[in-house]
BAKEMI-31446 format. One line per 8 residues: for each residue x, y, z of C-alpha. Coordinates in steps of 0.02 Angstrom, whole numbers, plus 50000, padded with zeros to 5 digits. Each point is the difference from the previous one (the first is absolute). Example, Ala and Ser with C-alpha at 12.3 -4.5 7.8 and 13.67 -1.06 7.14 Angstrom:
! BAKEMI-31446
50615,49775,50390 | 50069,50172,49967;
This chain:
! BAKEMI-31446
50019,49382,51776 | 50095,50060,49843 | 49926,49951,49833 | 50134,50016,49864 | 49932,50039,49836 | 50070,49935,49831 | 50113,50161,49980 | 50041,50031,50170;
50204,50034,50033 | 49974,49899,50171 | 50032,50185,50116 | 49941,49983,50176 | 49937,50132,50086 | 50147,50066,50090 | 50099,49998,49842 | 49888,50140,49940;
50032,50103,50158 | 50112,50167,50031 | 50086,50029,49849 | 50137,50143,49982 | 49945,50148,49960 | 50008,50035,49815 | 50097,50122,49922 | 49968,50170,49926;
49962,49961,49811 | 49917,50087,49851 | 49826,49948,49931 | 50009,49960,49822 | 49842,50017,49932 | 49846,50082,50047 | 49844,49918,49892 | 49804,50028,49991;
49859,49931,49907 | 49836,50021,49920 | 49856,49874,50022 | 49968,49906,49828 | 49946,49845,49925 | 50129,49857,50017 | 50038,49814,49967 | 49815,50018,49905;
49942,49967,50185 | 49973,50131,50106 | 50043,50184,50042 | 50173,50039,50085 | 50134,50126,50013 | 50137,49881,50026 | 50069,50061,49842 | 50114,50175,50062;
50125,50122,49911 | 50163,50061,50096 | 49995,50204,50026 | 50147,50061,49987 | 49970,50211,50069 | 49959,50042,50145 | 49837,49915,50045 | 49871,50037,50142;
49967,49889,50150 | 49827,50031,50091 | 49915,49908,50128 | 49950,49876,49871 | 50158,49977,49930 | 50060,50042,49823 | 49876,50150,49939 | 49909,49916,49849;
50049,49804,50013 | 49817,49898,49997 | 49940,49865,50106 | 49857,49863,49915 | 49952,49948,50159 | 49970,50106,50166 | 50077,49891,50111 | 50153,50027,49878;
50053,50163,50084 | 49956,50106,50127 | 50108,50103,50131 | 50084,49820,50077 | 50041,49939,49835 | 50066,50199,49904 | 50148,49915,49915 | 50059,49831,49955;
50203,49961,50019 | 50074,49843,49898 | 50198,49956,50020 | 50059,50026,49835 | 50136,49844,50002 | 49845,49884,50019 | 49986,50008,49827 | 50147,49901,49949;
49967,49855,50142 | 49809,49992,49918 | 50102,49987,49821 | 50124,49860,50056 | 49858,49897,50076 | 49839,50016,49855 | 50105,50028,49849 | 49854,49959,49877;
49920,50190,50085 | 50167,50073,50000 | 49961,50130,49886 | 49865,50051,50120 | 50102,50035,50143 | 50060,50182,49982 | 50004,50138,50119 | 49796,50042,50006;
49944,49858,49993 | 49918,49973,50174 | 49912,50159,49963 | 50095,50096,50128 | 50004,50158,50024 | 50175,50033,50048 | 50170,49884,49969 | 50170,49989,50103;
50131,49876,50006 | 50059,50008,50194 | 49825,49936,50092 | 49899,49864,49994 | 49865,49918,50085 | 50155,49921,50103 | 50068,50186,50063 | 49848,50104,50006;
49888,49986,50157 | 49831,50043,50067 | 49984,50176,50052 | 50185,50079,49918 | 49994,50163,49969 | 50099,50051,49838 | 50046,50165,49917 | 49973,50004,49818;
50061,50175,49918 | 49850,50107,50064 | 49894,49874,50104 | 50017,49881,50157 | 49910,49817,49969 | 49948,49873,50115 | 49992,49823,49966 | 49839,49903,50023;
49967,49845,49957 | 50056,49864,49847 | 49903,50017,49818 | 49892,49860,50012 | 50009,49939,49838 | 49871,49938,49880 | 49944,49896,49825 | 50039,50145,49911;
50218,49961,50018 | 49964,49842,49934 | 49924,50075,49834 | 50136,50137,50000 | 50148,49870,50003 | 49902,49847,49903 | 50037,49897,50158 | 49855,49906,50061;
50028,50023,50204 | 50112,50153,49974 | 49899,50088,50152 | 50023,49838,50122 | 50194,49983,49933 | 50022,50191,50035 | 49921,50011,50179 | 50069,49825,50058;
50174,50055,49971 | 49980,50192,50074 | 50030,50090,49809 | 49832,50108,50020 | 50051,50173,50038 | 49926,50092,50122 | 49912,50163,50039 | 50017,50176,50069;
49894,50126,50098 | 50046,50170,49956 | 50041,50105,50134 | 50059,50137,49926 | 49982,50051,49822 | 50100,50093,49871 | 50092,49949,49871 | 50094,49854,49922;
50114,49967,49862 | 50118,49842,49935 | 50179,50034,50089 | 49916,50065,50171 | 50082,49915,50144 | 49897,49878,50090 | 50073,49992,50201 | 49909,49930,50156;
49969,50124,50113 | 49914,49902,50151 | 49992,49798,50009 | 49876,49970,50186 | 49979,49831,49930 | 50156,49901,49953 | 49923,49827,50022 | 49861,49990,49895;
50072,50019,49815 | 49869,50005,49866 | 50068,49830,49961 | 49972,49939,50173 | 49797,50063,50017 | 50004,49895,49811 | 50061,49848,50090 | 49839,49991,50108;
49887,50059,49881 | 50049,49861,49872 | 50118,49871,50092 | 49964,49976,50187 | 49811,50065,49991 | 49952,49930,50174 | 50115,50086,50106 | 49879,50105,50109;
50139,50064,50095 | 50081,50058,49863 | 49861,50067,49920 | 49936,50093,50152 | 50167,50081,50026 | 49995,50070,49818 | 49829,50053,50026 | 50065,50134,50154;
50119,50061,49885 | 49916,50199,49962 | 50073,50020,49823 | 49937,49831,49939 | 49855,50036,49817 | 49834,49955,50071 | 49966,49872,49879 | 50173,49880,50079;
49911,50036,50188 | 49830,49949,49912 | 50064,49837,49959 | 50112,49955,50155 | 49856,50052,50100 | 49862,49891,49930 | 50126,49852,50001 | 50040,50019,50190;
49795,50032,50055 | 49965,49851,49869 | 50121,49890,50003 | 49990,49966,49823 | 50086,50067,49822 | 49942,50096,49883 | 49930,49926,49811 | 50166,50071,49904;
49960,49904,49831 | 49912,50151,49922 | 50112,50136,50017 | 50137,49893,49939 | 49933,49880,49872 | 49842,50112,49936 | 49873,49896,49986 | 49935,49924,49862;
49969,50145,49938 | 50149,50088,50008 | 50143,49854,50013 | 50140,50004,49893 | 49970,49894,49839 | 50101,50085,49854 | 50138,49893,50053 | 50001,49802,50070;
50120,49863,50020 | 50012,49857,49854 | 50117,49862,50003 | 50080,49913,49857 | 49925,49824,49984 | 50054,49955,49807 | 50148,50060,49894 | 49976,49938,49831;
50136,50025,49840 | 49870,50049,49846 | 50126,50037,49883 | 50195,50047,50013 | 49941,50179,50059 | 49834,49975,50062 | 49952,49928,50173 | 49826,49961,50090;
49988,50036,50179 | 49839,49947,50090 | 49996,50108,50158 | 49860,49946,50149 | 49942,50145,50129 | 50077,49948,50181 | 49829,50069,50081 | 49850,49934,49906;
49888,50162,49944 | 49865,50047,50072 | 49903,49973,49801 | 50092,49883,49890 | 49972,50093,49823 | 50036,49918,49829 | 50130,50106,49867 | 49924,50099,49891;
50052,50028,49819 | 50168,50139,49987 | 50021,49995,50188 | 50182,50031,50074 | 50088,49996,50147 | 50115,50106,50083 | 50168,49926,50121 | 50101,50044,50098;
50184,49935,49970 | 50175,49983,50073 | 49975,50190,50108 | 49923,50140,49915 | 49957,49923,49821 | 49828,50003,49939 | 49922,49910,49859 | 49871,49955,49924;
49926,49850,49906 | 49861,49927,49903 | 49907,49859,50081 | 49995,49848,49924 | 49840,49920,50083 | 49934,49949,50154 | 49930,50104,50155 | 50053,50112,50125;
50053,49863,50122 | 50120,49880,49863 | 50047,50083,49856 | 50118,49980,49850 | 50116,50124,49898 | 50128,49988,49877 | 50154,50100,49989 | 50147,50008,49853;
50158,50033,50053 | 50061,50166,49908 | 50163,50054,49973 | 49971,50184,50040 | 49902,49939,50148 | 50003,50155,50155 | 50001,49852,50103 | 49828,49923,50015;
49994,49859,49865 | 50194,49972,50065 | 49961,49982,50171 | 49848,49880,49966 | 50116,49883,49890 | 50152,50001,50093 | 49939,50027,50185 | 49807,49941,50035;
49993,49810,50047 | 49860,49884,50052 | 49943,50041,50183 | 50049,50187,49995 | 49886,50137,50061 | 49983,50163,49902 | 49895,50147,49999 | 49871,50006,49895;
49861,50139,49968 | 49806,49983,49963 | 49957,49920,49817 | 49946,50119,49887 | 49903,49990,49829 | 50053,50154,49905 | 50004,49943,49822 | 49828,49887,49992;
49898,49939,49825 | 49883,50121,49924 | 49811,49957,50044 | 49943,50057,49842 | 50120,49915,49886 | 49908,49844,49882 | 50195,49925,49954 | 50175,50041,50080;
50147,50011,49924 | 50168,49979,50105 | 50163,50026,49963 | 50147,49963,50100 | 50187,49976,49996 | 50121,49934,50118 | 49943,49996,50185 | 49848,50112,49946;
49901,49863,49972 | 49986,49986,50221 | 49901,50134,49974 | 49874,49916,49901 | 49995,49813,50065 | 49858,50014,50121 | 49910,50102,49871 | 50009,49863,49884;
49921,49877,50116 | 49883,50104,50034 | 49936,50022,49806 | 50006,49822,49987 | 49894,49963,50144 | 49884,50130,49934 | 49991,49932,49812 | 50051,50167,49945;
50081,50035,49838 | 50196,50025,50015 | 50152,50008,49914 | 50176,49974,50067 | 50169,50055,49919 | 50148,49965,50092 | 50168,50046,49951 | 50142,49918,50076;
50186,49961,49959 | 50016,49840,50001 | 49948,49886,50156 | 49806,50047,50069 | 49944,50039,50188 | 49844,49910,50057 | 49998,49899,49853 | 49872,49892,50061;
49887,50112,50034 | 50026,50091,49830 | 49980,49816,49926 | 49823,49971,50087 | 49918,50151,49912 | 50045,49901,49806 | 49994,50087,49867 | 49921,50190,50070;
50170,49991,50074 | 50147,50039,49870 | 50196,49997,50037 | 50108,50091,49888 | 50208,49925,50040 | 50145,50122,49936 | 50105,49845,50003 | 49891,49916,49878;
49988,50171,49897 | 49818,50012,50020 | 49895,50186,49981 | 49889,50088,50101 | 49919,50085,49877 | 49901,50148,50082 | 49920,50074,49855 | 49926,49826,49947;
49936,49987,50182 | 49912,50180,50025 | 49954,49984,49820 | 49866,49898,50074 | 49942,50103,50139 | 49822,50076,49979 | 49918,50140,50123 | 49951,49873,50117;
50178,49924,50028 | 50128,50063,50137 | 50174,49974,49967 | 50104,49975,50161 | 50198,49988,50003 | 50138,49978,50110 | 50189,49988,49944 | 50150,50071,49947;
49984,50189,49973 | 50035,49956,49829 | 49862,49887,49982 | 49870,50115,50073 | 50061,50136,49890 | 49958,49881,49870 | 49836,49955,50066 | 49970,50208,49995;
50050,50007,49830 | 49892,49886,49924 | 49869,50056,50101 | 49992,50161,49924 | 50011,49936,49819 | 49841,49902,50006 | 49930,50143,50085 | 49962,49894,50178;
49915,50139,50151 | 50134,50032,50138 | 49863,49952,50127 | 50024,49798,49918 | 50189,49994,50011 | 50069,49958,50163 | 50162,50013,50048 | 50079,49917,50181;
50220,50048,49998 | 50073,49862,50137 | 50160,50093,49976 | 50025,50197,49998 | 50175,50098,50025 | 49983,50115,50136 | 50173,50083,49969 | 50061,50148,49916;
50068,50167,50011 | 49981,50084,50163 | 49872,50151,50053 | 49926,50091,50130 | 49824,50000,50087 | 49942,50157,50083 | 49850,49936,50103 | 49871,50167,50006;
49875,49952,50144 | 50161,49939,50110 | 50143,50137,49949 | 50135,49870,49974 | 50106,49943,49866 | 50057,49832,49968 | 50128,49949,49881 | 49991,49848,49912;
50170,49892,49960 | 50003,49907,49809 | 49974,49839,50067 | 49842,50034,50117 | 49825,50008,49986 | 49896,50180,50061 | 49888,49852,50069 | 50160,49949,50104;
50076,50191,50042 | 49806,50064,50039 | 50006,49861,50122 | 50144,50026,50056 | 49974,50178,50086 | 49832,49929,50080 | 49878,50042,49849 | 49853,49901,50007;
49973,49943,49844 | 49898,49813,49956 | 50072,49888,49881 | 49948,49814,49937 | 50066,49929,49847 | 50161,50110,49981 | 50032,49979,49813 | 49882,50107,49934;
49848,49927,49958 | 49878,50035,50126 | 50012,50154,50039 | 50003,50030,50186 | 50138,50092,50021 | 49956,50169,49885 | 50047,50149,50084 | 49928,50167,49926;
50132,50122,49909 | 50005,50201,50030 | 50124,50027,49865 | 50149,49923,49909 | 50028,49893,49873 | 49980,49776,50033 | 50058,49876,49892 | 49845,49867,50042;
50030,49811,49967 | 49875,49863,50043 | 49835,49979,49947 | 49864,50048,50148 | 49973,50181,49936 | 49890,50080,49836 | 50087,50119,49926 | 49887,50141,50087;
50061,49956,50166 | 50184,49990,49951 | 49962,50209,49983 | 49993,50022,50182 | 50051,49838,50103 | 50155,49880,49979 | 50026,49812,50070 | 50119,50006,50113;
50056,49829,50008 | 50061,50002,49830 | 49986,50191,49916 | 50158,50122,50017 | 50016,50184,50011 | 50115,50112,49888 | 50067,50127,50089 | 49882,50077,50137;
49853,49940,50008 | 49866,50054,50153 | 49872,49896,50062 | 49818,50015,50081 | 50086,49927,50155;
């Protein structure tokens, strides 16, 4: 009996049988990897750069692409094949991870556009430029896509609707190289598509019929007959949860669903939104002081924002509504309505209170004082000597909670022509006070200014940007390790064009403050912004969520 999964496109069987024969076409890209560190989870080489010489084929598959995991590669599984227009039906339908889905991404090892799981079957034999392939057997596919796209079931949604790939046995190597013609040579088994052993592996899994027909077939990857074999002598299905989910361990959890349960005007240009996770977590955490939170909005936007309170199951931010907005505070204002669902990553504390402070000093303007709202009720609770100074133009956000704290808690309105008068405020700072400020570029400027005139260590001042411009003029990366050059256009991020080619590079608050993002520089000169670098490091690294290039610049990449 079929089962049909969420994602399934509702193919029978015979749909999936005898297909024309496809076409002579060229391959596009051939790609290989080296094992590293990914996702701050686990090793992979999922990660691969295109070749674009001549490059050799052995039994193995592409001469120097890695494997983490032995069961990873192997004579039955030499080279991975991924249908290029994929891509663009993976865009259309998770548009908050379309910037993930380039060619690559699978970690294949070579790309066309003319075959898919659909038109390839078991046991083809195809000519690639030098060698002759046979197909094996689907990519079973693991937790590891749903890390690589930021899609929580991305291994179940790619499996359940036959967009895996699938693998080749080398039988006869050579030499391969993008614009080689790919042409079937031999097709003994026109009724079992890739597609169509996928349907019984995932949809109709008790078909013992089925199953022991594909189990005769002589070109079927050992680990396909392992599985159809222990079904039909057990009468049971395999545990799939791990590979596809991870674990505990290993499950996806940068990114989780949130939906919209308060909208709430603050000011004119400032609205609350109290967002509640769909899926309780596993371990409800409180906010900690400076935490933000990065979202995913309307497609491929990104942005990030400081918590206002709460834990990781209900939380609350605030978000003004800027005229130069790149589309985030727009979209939140205009588009996001009570009962919507969006994308939300982990909470993250990246601009906390110093331990060894005795009093605090902050100083915000604007929306900068989201920043420092759970910080606030945390020095209260604490009994802990504070200061606030917040700027604003005329009408207040979370005026009731600025209210509760009396008089440690100072407005200053432009409207009403009152000051904030920095120097009178640091003039008061000893060794054992930390300043902390978030604002207006101006105002932190400010806040730098008068540091230095009363003499106030670096180490004490603490500065947390909420918004950075990312533009500029355009330039060049030459990436050393990877031979490749990527150009980056005036209005994008390297963050965004690193990612872009496939680079693997982490990222969290995206605005410069915490620093994840620092890539290491060969050569060239950077014009840094942000704040999560000394001036030692901004020798040799760069952020590269907010930094630019001039010129050429080469990277450790």
């Amino acid at each position: 009996m079929a089962i049909v999964e969420p994602y399934a496109q509702h193919s029978t069987a015979d749909d999936l049988k005898n297909p024309p024969p496809f076409p002579p076409h060229p391959l596009t890209q051939v790609r290989s990897g080296r094992v590293k560190k990914v996702f701050n989870l686990l090793d992979s080489a999922i990660f691969k750069v295109p070749h674009y010489e001549k490059t050799p084929i052995s039994e193995l598959g592409v001469v120097g692409d890695e494997q983490a995991f032995h069961d990873h590669g192997g004579v039955d599984k030499a080279l991975l094949h991924y249908s290029a227009p994929l891509y663009a039906r993976w865009k259309q339908e998770l548009p908050s991870s379309a910037h993930l889905f380039n060619v690559g991404g699978f970690g294949e090892n070579l790309v066309s556009d003319a075959v898919d799981e659909r038109t390839v079957c078991i046991g083809d034999k195809i000519s690639i430029g030098d060698i002759l392939v046979e197909v094996t057997e689907p990519r079973a596919p693991c937790f590891k896509l749903n890390h690589r796209f930021e899609v929580k079931d991305m291994a179940k949604r790619a499996q359940t609707l036959f967009r895996t790939g699938w693998f080749y046995r080398i039988l006869r190597t050579g030499s391969i190289r993008p614009g080689d013609m790919i042409t079937l040579i031999e097709r003994p088994h026109p009724e079992w598509t890739v597609a169509r052993i996928q349907y019984y592996l995932y949809i109709e899994k008790d078909n013992k019929e089925a199953m022991q027909e594909a189990v005769e077939l002589p070109q079927l990857g050992p680990p396909t007959k392992r599985i159809f074999t222990k079904r039909i002598d057990q009468g049971k299905v395999e545990d799939m949860e791990g590979r596809i989910s991870g674990g505990d361990e290993a499950a996806m959890k940068t990114w989780g669903e949130y939906k919209v349960v308060e909208k709430r005007r603050e000011t004119k240009s400032v609205t609350a939104f109290v967002l509640e996770a769909v899926e309780t977590p596993s371990e409800i955490l409180p906010v900690e002081s400076g935490s933000h939170v990065r979202m995913k909005l309307g497609g491929k936007l990104v942005r990030a924002y400081s918590v206002v309170g709460g834990t990781s199951k209900r939380f609350e931010i605030g978000v003004a509504l800027d005229k130069d907005s790149r589309g985030g505070s727009k979209y939140l204002h205009d588009n996001a309505s009570v009962g919507d669902v969006l994308t939300v990553g982990r909470i993250t504390s990246s601009f906390p209170l110093s331990k060894d402070a005795d009093r605090h000093f902050i100083i915000a303007g604007g929306i900068g004082i989201t920043a420092f709202i759970e910080a606030l009720r945390y020095l209260e609770d604490k009994q802990q000597q504070y200061e606030l100074h917040f700027a604003v133009a005329d009408e207040v956000p979370f005026e009731e909670r600025i209210a509760a704290l009396g008089v440690k808690g100072k407005i200053y309105r432009k409207s009403k022509g009152e000051r904030l008068n920095l120097n009178n405020i640091l003039s008061r700072a000893d060794d054992n006070t930390h300043v902390y400020c978030c604002g207006p570029q101006r105002l932190m400027d400010g806040v730098d200014a008068a540091a230095k005139v009363f003499g106030l260590s670096k180490d004490s001042i603490h500065f947390e940007a909420f918004q950075v411009e990312t533009g500029g003029d355009p330039f060049t990366a030459e990436l050393r390790e990877s031979k490749r050059t990527v150009e980056i256009g005036g209005s994008q991020s390297l963050l965004d064009a690193l990612k872009a080619v496939g680079m693997d590079i982490d990222s969290s608050c995206e605005v410069g403050n915490c620093g994840t993002c620092k890539v290491d520089v060969c050569s060239g000169r950077v014009l840094h912004r942000g704040t999560a670098l000394t001036e030692s490091e901004k020798g040799k690294t760069m952020l590269s969520c907010v930094s630019r290039g001039i010129g050429t610049i080469v990277l450790d990449l």
